[in-house]
C-alpha positions, -999 to +999 in steps of 0.1 A: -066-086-051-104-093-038-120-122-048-091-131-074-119-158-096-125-128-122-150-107-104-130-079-083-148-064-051-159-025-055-149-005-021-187-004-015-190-042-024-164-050+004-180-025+030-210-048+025-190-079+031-166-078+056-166-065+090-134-088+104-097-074+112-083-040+129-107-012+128-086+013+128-051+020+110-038+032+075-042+004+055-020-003+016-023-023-011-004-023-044-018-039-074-005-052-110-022-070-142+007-089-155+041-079-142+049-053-157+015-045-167-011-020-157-010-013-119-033+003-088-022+012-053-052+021-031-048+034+008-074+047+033-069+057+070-099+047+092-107+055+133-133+030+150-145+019+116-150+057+100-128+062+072-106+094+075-091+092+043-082+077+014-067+073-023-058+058-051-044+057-087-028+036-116+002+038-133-007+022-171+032+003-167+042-006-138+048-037-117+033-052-085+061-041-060+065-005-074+025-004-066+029-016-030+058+011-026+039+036-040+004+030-019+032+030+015+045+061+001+011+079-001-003+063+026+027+085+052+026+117+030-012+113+041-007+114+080+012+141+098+046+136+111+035+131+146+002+106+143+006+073+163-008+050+140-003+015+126+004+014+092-011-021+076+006-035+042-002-073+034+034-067+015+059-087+035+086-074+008+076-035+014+073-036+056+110-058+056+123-034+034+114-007+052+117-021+092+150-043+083+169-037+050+166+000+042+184+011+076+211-012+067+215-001+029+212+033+039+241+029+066+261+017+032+251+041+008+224+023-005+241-004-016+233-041-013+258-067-003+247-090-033+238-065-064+213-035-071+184-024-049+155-026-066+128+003-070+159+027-052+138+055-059+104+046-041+127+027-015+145+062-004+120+087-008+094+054+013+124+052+041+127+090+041+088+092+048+090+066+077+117+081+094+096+117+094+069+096+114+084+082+141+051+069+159+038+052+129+043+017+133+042-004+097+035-038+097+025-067+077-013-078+075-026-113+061-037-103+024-073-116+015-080-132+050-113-112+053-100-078+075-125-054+060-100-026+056-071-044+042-096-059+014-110-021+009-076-014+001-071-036-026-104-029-039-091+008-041-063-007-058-080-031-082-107-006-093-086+009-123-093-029-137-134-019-137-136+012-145-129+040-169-093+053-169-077+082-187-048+098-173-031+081-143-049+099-111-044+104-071-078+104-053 
């Protein structure tokens, strides 16, 4: 989350701010308040600096990892199946699970060797999604190191915290 000390970052706020990292890429962040707790997942695609895309949601109970899963999930149903892109997630969990594990539980029926996979559901239907894009490349970004897009991310995600919610929402 941006600027963790209480006072989270707006996307405008962080547009302001930053200006290090990749400039271009699908970038992900996930989001909780507790664990479980209210969660955010924010994405947005951006060329030379120019944002493409995004969105964003909440789930009211959820937990941090389902939130990272979910903002990987949305951020390859946004591109089409044949975009060569990187994919950024400061998730070290989600882009091993996706570039190491999954092939492997998959291979055994989705089973692990030592117990339950957790989050099967976003786990699959995430896998599934990154095999239908075979030029996207995921991998892992340093969270809150000042890449502009990676912290516009989170603020997508963190922004259920500031402002009004209702029902949960894609944007």
């Amino acid at each position: 989350m941006a600027e963790r000390r209480g006072a989270f970052l707006t996307p405008e706020q962080v547009l302001a701010r930053y200006r290090g990292g990749p400039r271009s890429g699908v970038f992900t962040d996930g989001s909780c308040e507790g664990n479980p707790g209210p969660g955010g997942w924010g994405v947005v695609w951006v060329e030379d600096d120019r944002i493409v895309a995004e969105r964003s949601g909440y789930d009211p109970q959820t937990t941090n990892n389902r939130m990272e899963l979910r903002a990987l999930i949305e951020a390859y149903e946004l591109l089409p199946p044949d975009a060569a892109v990187t994919i950024y997630s400061d998730s070290q969990l989600c882009v091993k699970t996706v570039n190491e594990w999954a092939p492997q539980w998959a291979a055994r029926g989705w089973k692990r060797k030592t117990g339950p996979i957790a989050n099967l559901d976003l786990v699959q239907k995430l896998y599934a999604l990154a095999r239908a894009h075979p030029k996207a490349k995921l991998v892992w970004i340093q969270a809150h190191d000042g890449s502009r897009w990676n912290e516009y991310a989170d603020a997508l995600a963190t922004r259920y915290m500031h402002e009004p919610r209702g029902e949960p929402e894609r944007g």
